[in-house]
C-alpha positions in Angstrom: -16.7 -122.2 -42.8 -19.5 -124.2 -41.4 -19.6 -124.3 -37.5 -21.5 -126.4 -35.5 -24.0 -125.8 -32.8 -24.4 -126.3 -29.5 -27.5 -124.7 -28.7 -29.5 -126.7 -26.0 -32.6 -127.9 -28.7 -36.7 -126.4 -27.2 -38.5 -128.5 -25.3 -41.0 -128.9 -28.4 -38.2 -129.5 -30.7 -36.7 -132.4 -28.5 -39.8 -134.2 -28.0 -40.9 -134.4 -31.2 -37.4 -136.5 -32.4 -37.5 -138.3 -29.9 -41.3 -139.3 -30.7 -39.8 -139.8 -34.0 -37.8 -142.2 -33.1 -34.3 -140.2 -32.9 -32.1 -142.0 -29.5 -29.9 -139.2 -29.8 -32.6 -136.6 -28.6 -33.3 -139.5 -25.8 -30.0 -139.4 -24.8 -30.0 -135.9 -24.6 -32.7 -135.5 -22.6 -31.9 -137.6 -20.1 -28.0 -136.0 -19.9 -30.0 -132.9 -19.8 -32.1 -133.7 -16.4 -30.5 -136.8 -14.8 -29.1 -134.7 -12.3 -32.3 -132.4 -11.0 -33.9 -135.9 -11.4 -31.7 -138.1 -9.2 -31.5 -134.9 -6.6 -35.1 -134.9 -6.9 -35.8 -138.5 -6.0 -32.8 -138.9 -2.8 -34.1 -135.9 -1.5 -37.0 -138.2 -0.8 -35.8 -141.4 -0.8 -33.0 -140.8 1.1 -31.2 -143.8 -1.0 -28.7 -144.0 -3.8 -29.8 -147.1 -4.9 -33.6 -146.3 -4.9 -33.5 -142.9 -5.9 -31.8 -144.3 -9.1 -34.0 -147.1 -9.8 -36.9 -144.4 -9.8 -35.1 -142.3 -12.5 -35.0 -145.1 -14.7 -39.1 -145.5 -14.1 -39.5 -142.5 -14.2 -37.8 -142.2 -17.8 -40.0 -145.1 -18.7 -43.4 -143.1 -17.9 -42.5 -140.1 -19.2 -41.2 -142.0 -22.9 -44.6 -143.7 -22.5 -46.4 -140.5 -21.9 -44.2 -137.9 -23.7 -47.5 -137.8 -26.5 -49.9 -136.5 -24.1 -47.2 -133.6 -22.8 -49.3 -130.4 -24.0 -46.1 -127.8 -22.7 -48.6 -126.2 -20.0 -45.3 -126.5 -17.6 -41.6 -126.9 -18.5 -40.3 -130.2 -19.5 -37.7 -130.5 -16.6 -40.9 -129.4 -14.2 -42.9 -132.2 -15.7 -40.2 -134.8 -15.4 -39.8 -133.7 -11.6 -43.5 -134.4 -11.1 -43.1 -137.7 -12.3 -39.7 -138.6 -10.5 -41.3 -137.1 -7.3 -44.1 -139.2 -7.7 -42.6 -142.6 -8.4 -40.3 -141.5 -5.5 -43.0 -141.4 -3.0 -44.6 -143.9 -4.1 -41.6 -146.2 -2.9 -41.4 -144.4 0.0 -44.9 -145.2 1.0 -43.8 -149.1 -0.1 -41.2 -149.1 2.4 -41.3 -147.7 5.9 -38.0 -147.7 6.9 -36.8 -145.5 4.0 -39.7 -142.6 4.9 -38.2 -142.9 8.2 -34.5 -143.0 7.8 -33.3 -139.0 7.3 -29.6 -138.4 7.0 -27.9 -134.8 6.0 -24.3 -135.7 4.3 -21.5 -134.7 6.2 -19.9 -132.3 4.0 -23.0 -130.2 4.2 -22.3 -129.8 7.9 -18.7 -130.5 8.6 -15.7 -129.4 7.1 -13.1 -132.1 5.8 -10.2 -129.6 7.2 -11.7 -129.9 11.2 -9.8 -131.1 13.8 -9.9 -134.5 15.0 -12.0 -133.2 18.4 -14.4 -130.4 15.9 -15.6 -133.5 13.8 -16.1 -135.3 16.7 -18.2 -133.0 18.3 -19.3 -132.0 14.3 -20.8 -136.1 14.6 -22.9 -135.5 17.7 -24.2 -131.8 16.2 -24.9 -133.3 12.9 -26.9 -136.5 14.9 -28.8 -133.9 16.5 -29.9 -132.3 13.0 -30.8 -135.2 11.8 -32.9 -136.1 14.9 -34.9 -132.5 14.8 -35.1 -133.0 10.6 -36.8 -136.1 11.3 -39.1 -134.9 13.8 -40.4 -132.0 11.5 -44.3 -133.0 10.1 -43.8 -135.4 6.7 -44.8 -132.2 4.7 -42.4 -129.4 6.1 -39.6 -132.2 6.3 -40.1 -133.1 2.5 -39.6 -129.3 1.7 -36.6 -128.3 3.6 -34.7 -131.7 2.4 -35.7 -130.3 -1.1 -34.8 -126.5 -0.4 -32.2 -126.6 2.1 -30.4 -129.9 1.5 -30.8 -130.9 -2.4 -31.3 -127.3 -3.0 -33.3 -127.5 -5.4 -35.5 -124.1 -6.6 -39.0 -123.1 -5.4 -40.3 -124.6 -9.0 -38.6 -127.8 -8.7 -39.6 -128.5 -4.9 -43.4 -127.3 -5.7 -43.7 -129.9 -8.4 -42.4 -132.7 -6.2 -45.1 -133.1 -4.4 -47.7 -130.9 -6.5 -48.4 -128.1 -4.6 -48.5 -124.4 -5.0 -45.1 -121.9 -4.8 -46.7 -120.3 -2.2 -47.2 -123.2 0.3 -43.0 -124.0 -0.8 -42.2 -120.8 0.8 -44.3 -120.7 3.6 -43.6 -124.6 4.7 -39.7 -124.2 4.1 -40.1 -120.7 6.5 -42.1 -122.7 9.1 -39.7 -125.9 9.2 -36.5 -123.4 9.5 -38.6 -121.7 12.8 -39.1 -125.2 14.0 -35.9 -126.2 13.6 -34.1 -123.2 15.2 -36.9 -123.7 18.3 -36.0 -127.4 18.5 -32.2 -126.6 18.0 -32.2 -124.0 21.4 -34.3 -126.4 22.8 -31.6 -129.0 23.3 -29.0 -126.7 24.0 -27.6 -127.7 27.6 -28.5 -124.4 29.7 -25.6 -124.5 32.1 -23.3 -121.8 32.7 -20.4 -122.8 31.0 -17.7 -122.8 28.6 -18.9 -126.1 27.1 -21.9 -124.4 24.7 -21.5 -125.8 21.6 -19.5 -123.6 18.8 -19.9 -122.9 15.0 -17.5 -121.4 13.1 -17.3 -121.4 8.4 -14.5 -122.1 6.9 -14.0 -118.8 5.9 -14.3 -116.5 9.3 -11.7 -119.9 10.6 -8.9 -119.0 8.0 -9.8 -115.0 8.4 -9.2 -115.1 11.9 -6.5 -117.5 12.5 -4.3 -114.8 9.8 -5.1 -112.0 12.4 -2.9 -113.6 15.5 -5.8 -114.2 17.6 -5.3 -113.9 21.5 -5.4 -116.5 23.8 -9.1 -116.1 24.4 -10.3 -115.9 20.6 -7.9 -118.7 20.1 -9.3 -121.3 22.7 -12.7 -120.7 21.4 -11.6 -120.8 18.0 -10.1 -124.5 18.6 -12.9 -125.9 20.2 -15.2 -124.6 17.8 -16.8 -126.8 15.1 -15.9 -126.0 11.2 -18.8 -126.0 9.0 -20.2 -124.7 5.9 -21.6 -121.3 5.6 -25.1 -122.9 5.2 -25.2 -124.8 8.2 -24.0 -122.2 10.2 -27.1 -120.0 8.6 -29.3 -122.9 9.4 -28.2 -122.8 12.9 -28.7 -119.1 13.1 -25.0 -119.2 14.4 -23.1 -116.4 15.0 -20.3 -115.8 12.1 -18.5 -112.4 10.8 -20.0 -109.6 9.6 -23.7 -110.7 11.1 -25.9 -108.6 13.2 -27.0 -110.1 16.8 -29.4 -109.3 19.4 -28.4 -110.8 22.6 -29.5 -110.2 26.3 -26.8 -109.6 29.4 -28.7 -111.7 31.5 -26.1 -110.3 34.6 -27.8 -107.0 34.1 -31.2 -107.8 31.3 -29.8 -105.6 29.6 -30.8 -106.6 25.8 -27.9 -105.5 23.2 -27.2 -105.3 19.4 -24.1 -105.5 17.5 -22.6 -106.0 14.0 -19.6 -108.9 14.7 -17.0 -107.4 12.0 -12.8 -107.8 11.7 -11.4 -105.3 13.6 -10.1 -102.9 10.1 -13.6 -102.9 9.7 -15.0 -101.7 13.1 -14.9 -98.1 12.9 -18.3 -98.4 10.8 -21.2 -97.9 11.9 -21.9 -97.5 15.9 -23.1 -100.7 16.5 -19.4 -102.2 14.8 -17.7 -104.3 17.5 -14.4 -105.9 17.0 -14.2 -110.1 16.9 -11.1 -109.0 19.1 -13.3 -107.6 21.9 -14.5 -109.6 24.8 -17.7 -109.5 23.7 -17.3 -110.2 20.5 -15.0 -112.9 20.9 -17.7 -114.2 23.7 -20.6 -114.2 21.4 -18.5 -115.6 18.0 -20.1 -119.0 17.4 -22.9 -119.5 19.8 -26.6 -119.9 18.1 -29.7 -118.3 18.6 -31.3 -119.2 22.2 -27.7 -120.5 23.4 -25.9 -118.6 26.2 -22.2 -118.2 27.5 -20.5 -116.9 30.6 -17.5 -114.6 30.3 -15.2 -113.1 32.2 -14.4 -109.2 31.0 -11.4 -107.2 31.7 -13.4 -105.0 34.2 -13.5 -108.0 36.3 -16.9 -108.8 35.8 -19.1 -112.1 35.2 -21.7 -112.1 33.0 -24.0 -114.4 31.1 -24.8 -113.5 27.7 -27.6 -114.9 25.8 -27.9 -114.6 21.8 -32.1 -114.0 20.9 -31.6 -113.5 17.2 -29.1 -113.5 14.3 -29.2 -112.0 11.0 -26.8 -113.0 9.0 -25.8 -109.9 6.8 -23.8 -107.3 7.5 -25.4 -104.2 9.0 -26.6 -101.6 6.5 -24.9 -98.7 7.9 -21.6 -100.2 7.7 -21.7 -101.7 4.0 -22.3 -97.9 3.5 -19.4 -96.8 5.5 -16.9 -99.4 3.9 
């Protein structure tokens, strides 16, 4: 018995019906790339309206070019060129779209917050958008692409037509820009008002584990967002490693922020159910807290870095 096939058709193969005149293979193409395309051309305009209006174009030059298209790139990185390219050139027609940056909600907050998390989740996502916007035009453009749209290295290169290499290296330099401007605007007072961050994830984990009262206030007050925009916040979530300073003593400190089953890993293992643990859960890099231990004493912690991977040692020992 005959079946049929749905193998997706070569670039070469789908070009050539379509420059014979086939609708279908139009069709197809377009199902094939609408997506990366409209991503592609929001990312930049910033607009749902626009960015589709320069799909369509964009459709329209590549149909009226598709002749010339020699296959010395991929099709889908060609089509991105051209959508990128239409896109900016709107951009550049209309000021108030280059200026207008917004990062959607769900890639910041969580729909399941509490009513107080989003409303604090508003005011961290305005300031996001405020330090996105303030990056240079070329380093913004890239991180919308890469970090927002996420779209790949290829794809974000061909936007704008410029090398892999400068991707990388201008998405790097806008994440240490952001993190500088982030700690930057963090209110320095001693207090237990520092903003908090907390996934989704290390939210349900924690609550299941009968938090005390401690883990349980900070908890609450913490805002609920999505494992990404906690990474982009280099905020402090389970199973990461952090650097921190005692600033009561200067005494600078690492630890690996793990569940408590897991805390007899390696040395550096300390339990989200320890005071310092609980203390540090949440806060971002540059951010500092006061805390009260059970020895009595006050101290001021300060978290300098965050990686956000388990430590080595104790992926080993698990």
């Amino acid at each position: 018995m005959k079946t049929l096939s749905h193998e997706r058709p070569s670039d070469t193969e789908l070009i050539a019906k379509i420059l014979a005149g086939d609708t279908n293979a139009m069709e197809t193409l377009m199902r094939l790339h609408n997506r990366a395309l409209y991503r592609t051309a929001r990312a930049i305009l910033r607009d749902d309206a626009e960015a589709e209006d320069s799909v369509q174009e964009a459709y329209l030059q590549a149909f009226r070019a598709l002749g010339t298209f020699r296959g010395e790139s991929k099709l889908s990185t060609w089509l991105v060129r051209i959508t990128a390219n239409e896109a900016l050139m709107r951009r550049r027609r209309n000021a108030s779209a280059a200026a207008r940056i917004d990062v959607e909600p769900d890639d910041l907050v969580s729909g399941e917050a509490e009513p107080e998390s989003v409303a604090h989740g508003g005011e961290m996502r305005q300031l996001f958008e405020a330090h996105i916007g303030a990056l240079p035009e070329g380093y913004r453009a890239v991180f919308m692409l890469r970090a927002i749209e996420e779209l790949t290295v290829e794809e974000t290169a061909a936007a704008p037509g410029i090398p892999q290499a400068t991707v990388r290296t201008r998405y790097f330099r806008a994440r240490n820009l952001l993190r500088k401007f982030m700690a930057g605007a963090v209110d320095k007072r001693s207090s237990l008002d520092s903003p908090l961050l907390i996934t989704e994830e290390d939210r349900a984990r924690l609550m299941r584990l009968k938090p005390h009262a401690a883990l349980l206030r900070e908890i609450d007050r913490a805002t609920v967002v999505s494992a990404k925009a906690a990474a982009l916040a280099d905020a402090v979530t389970m199973n990461t490693q952090v650097f921190y300073t005692d600033e009561t003593t200067g005494a600078r400190q690492h630890l690996n922020l793990v569940y408590p089953q897991e805390a007899g890993g390696c040395a550096c293992c300390v339990s989200i159910l320890a005071p310092v643990g609980t203390a540090l859960l949440g806060l971002s890099a540059g951010e500092a807290i006061e805390w009260d231990f059970p020895d009595g004493h006050h101290r001021r912690l300060r978290v300098d870095q965050v990686i956000h991977h388990d430590c080595p040692i104790n992926i080993g020992a698990t």
